[in-house]
Each structure stands twice: as structure tokens, then as C-alpha cells.
C-alpha positions in Angstrom: -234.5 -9.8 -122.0 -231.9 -10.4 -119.0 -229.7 -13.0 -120.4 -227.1 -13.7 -118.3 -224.3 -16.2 -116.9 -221.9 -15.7 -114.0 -218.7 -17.2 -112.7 -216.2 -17.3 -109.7 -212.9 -18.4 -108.5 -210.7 -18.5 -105.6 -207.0 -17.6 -105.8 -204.7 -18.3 -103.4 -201.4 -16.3 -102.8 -198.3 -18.4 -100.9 -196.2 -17.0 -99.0 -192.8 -16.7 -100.5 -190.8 -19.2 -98.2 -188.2 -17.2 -96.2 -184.3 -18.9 -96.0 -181.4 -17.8 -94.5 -178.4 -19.5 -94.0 -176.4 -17.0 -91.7 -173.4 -15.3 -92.0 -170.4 -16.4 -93.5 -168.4 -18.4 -91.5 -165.0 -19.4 -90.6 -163.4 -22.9 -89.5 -160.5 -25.3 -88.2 -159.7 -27.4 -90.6 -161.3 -31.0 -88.6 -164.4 -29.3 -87.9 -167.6 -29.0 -89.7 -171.1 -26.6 -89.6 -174.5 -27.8 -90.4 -176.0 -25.7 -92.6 -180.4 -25.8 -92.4 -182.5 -24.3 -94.9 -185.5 -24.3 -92.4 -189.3 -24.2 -94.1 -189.9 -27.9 -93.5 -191.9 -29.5 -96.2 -190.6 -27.6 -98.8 -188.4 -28.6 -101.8 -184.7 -28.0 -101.4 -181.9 -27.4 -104.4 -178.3 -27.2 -103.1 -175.2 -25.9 -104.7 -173.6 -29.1 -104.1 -176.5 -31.0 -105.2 -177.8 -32.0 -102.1 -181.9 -32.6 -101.7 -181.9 -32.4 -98.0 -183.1 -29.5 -95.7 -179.9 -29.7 -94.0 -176.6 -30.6 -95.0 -172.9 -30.8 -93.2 -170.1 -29.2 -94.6 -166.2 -29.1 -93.8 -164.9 -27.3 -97.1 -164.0 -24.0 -97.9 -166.5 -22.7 -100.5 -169.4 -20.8 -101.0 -173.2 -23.2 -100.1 -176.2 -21.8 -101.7 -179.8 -22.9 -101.4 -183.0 -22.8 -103.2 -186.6 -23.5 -101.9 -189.3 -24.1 -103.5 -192.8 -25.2 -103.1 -195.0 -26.9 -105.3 -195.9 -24.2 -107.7 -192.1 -22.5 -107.4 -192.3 -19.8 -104.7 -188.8 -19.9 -104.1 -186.5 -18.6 -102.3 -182.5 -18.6 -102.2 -179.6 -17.3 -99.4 -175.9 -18.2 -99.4 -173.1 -18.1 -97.4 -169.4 -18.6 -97.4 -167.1 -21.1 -95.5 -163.4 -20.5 -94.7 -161.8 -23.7 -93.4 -158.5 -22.7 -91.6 -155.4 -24.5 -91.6 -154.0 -25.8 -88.3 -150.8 -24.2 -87.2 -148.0 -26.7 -87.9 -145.5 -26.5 -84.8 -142.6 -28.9 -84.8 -139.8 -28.0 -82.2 -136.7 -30.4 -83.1 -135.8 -33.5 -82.4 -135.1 -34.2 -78.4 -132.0 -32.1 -77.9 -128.8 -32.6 -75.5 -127.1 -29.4 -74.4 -123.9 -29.0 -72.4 -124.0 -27.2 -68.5 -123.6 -24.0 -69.6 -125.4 -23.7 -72.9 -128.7 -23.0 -73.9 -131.0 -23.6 -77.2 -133.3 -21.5 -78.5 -137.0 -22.8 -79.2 -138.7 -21.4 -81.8 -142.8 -22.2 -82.1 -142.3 -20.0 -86.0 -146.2 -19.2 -86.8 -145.2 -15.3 -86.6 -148.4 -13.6 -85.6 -150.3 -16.2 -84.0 -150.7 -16.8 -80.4 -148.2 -18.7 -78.1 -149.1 -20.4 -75.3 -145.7 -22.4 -73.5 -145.4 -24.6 -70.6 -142.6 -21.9 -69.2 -145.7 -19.7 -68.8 -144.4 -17.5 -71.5 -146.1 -16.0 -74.6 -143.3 -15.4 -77.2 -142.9 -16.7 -80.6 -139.6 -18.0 -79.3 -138.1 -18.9 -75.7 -134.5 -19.6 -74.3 -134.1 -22.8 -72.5 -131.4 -24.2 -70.1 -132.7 -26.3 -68.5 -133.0 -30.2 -68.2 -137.1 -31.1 -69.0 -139.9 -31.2 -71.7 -141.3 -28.1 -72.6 -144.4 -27.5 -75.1 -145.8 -24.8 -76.6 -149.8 -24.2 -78.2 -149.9 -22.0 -81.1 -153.8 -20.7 -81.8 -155.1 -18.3 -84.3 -157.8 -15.7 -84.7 -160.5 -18.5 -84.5 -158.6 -20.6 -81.4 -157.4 -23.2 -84.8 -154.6 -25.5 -82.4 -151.5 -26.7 -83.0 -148.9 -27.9 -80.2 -145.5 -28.9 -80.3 -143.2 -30.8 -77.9 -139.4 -31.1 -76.9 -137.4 -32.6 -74.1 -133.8 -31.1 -73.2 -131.5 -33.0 -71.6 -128.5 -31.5 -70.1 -124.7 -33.2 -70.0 -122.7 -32.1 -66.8 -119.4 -32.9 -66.5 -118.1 -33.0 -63.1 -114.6 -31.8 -62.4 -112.6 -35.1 -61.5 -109.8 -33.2 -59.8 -110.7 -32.4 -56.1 -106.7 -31.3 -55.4 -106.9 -27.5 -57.5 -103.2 -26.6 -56.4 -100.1 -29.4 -56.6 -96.4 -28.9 -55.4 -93.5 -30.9 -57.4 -89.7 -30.0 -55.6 -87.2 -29.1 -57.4 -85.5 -32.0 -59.0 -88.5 -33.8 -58.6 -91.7 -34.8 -60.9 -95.5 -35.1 -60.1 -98.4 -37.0 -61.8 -101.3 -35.2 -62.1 -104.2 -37.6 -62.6 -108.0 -37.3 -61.9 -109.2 -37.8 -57.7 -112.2 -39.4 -58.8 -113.5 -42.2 -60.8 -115.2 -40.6 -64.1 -117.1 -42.9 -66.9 -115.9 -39.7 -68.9 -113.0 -39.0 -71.4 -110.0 -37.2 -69.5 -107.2 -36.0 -71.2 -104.3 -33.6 -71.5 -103.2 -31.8 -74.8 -99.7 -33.3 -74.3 -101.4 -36.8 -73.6 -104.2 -36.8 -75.8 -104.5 -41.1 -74.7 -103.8 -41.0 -71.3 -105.7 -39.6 -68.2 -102.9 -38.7 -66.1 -99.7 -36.5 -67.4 -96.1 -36.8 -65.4 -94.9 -32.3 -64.7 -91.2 -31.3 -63.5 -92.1 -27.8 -63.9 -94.0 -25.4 -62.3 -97.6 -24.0 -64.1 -101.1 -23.8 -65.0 -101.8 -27.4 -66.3 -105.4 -27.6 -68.0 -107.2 -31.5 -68.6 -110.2 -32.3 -70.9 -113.1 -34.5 -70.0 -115.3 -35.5 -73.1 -118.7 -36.8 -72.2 -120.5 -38.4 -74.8 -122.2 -34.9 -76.3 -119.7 -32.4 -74.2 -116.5 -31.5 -73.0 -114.9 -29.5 -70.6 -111.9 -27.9 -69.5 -110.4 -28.0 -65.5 -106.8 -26.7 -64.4 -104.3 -27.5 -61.8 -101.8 -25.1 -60.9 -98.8 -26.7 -59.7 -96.1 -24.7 -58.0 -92.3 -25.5 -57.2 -90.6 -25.8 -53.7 -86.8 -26.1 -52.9 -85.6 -29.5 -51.9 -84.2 -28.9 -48.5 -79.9 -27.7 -48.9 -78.2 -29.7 -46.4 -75.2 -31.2 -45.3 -74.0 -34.1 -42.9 -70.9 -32.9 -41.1 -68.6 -35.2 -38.8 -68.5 -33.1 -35.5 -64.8 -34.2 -34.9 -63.9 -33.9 -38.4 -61.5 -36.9 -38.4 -60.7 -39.4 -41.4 -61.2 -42.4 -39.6 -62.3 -43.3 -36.4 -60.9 -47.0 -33.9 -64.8 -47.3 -32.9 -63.2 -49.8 -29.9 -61.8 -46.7 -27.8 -63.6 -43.8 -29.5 -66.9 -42.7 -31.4 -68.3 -39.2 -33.0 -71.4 -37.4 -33.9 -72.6 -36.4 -37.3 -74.7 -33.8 -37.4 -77.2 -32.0 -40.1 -76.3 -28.8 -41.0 -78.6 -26.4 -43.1 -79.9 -22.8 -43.5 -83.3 -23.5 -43.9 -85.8 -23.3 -41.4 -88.6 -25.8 -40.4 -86.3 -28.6 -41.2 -87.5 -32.3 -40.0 -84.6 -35.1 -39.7 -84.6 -39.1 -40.0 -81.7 -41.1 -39.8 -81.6 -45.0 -41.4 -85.4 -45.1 -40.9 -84.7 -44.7 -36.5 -83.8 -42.1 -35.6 -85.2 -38.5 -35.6 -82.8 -36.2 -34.2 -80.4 -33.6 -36.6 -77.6 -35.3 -34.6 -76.5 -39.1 -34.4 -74.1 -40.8 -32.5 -71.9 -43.0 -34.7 -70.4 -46.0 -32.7 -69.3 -48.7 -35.8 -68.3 -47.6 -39.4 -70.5 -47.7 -42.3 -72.7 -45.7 -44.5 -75.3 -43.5 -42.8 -78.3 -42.3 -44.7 -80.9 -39.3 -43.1 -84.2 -37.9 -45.1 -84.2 -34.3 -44.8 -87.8 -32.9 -45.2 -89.5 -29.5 -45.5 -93.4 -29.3 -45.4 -93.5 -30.8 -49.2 -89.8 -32.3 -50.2 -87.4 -34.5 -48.9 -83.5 -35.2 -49.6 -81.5 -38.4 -48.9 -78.2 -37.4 -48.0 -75.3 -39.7 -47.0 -72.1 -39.9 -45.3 -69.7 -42.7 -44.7 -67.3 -43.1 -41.5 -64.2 -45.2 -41.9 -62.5 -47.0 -38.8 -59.1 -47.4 -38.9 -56.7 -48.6 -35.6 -53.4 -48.8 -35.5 -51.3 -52.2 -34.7 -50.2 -52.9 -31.2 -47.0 -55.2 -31.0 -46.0 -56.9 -28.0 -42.4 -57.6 -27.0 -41.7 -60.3 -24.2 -39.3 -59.5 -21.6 -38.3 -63.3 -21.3 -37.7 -66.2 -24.2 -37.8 -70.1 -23.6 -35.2 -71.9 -24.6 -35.7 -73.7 -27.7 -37.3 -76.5 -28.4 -35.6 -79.7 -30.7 -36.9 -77.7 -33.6 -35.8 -74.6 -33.3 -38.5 -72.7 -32.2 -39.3 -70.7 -28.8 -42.2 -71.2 -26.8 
């Protein structure tokens, strides 16, 4: 009899939507990375909540994403973030080092990479020398940190031009600095005062104190002879009658090189005496002199004169 009904539909399959959010990735701490879950106009259900088809992140974690359309073809991906720590350099305080010293800068990090203003590449480096130096540490990723120092260097200038001194024998010497100094100088015998008073001969060593360094300089001071002399009287007598007569004294000495001054005129070894009195001559080598001395008497005998004819006397007695 053919009875009969017939029906229809139409089924549509959706595509499964297709997200992935890369590979896991590493970080400075600072920085960020924008993280897109791509099929625009779909629905979007983030670990951290988030509803947006992108979303920024700085933190070290693992971001997952679900999408979705409206009848829940979904899909997910996920990827981890490391956020690395900065290196932390810190080279000192601003250092002062002496002439001859040197500090050692250390960037510490071990195993990172050194970058320094010296050109070198070394966890640590030597320095000597008056300036600012810096160093870049880096990691794997090129994570920065940088670190700064300036050396300063404290000379002390030797204040003794004069390295070698004579005293004579007999004699003393001040030792005391040639040349102005705003530094400290002292001895270890005169720990207060910059100049020390020697009789003898040696190695003498100062100390000059700046305000971070000292340092040590030495005189060497040697001893010399006085000149050995004597003044003799070339006629040898006790006393002289300077009216009719006068001598010569003369210096006599075995030493050689000898230089002669008599009273401050004259400078000749011999002198001619013509009054009494007290004569006084330097006698000198190339560092010392001696003041020797010598006195000359006068002495004359009396002369009496005997008339050969009297006056007679006068009303008192007395002759003319």
C-alpha cells in the first residue's frame, strides 16, 4: 500500500582548532614574552585565568591554554618559562693603593662570562694602576650585570734629593728633607720631628706617611778627618820687639789638598806677623774645616840713658 515518510539532516564537523604556544623558554629577569593562542574568534581558558587570546608574562612557571569554540572543540598546548636572575657584581668600595701595590678585583659569578674594561676575560684581574675599571658579567642567555671601581694610587715622593752626606770628625750633621712635602716625615729616633742631628757615620733611613701610605728613603752618611794641623812660629822665639823685628807663622800639616785662611784675609799657609796678638787660620779639606790658633807675645827690653853732663841745681834741689 506504499506508506511511507522520509527525513534528512545536515551535520557539520569543526575543525578541532589547532594551538601551540612554542617551546619552553628562558628569560632575564626584567623582561617579558607574549604568549598568543592564535585561532581568532575562539574562546580562550588560561592557566592563570586570563580570557584573552594573548597574554604577557614575566614569571617563572609553566602557561597553559585551552580553546574552544562554541560547541567545545578544544584544544590545549603549554609551555614553560624560566626567568633568570641577573648576575649581581659589586667590586668594593673606591679603593686607594700605595706605588707599589696592587688589588685584586674579583667579578665572583664563577662560570659566567666576563667582559672587563682591561680587555680581559677572567673571573678576576690584578690592578695597579690609578683609573676606573668595570667589568660585564653575562650568562647562557646574555642575563647582564656590570660592576664599577675606581683606584686611586698614593705616591710618595722621596723628599731627600742629597742620597749621600759627609759629617767630619768631631763634627755633627742635620739630616732634614730637600724638598717641601704636605707628607709626614720622620725618623725612628725622632718619631715628631722631620729632621734628625748624626755624629756618626751610617745608613740613616726617614719615613714619610701620606694620608693612606708610607714609605721608607735612606741617606748614607760617611765620615771624613778634620784636617791635622799646626801653626808653627818660623823663628821659634818667645816673644818678639815688633818695633825692630817681625816673624812668620806658618801651617804645617801632612795632609794633602789643604786650603788655608788667616783672620778672614788672608789665604796663604804662611803669614807675616808684624804686631802681637792672637791669630786665628781655618784649615779646610774638600768637606771640613779646623780653627786653629796661635798667639805671639812682644816683649822689648828697657833702654836707659846716662847724660854725660848735669846742670847745676836749681833752688830746689833738682837738676835740669
Amino acid at each position: 500500500i506504499g506508506c511511507a515518510d522520509t527525513s534528512a539532516m545536515h551535520l557539520t564537523v569543526n575543525e578541532l582548532p589547532v594551538v601551540n604556544l612554542g617551546n619552553d623558554t628562558t628569560i632575564c629577569l626584567g623582561a617579558s614574552v607574549i604568549l598568543d593562542a592564535q585561532n581568532v574568534g575562539f574562546n580562550y581558558m588560561w592557566s592563570n585565568g586570563k580570557t584573552d587570546q594573548q597574554i604577557t608574562v614575566s614569571e617563572t612557571g609553566t602557561y597553559e591554554v585551552r580553546v574552544f569554540d562554541a560547541i567545545g572543540c578544544a584544544d590545549t598546548s603549554a609551555m614553560h618559562l624560566t626567568v633568570n636572575e641577573l648576575p649581581v657584581v659589586s667590586l668594593g668600595k673606591d679603593t686607594v693603593i700605595c706605588e707599589f701595590q696592587s688589588v685584586t678585583l674579583d667579578a665572583k659569578n664563577t662560570g659566567l662570562n666576563y667582559n672587563w674594561s682591561t680587555g680581559a676575560t677572567t673571573q678576576t684581574i690584578t690592578a695597579n694602576q690609578t683609573g676606573t675599571y668595570s667589568v660585564e658579567v653575562t650568562d647562557e642567555i646574555g642575563c647582564l650585570g656590570n660592576g664599577t671601581i675606581f683606584i686611586d694610587k698614593e705616591i710618595i715622593e722621596d723628599p731627600f734629593l742629597e742620597k749621600e752626606k759627609v759629617v767630619c770628625q768631631g763634627g755633627q750633621i742635620t739630616l732634614s728633607p730637600d724638598i717641601t712635602t704636605s707628607h709626614q716625615v720622620y725618623w725612628s729616633k725622632e718619631i715628631n720631628n722631620s729632621s734628625i742631628t748624626v755624629t756618626e757615620a751610617g745608613t740613616y733611613t726617614s719615613y714619610v706617611a701620606g694620608e693612606f701610605c708610607k714609605d721608607t728613603f735612606q741617606i748614607i752618611v760617611n765620615k771624613v778627618d778634620t784636617p791635622i794641623a799646626e801653626i808653627i812660629d818660623l823663628k821659634a822665639q818667645k816673644h818678639y820687639c815688633f818695633e825692630y823685628e817681625n816673624t812668620v807663622l806658618s801651617v804645617a800639616s801632612t795632609d794633602p789638598n789643604l786650603k788655608y785662611f788667616w783672620d778672614g784675609i788672608v789665604r796663604n799657609k804662611e803669614l807675616e806677623i808684624t804686631a802681637a796678638g792672637i791669630y786665628f787660620v781655618n784649615v779646610s779639606n774638600d768637606y771640613c774645616t779646623v780653627i786653629y790658633k796661635k798667639e805671639v807675645k812682644e816683649y822689648c827690653k828697657t833702654s836707659v840713658f846716662v847724660p854725660n853732663a848735669f846742670t847745676p841745681a836749681t833752688s830746689i834741689g833738682i837738676n835740669d
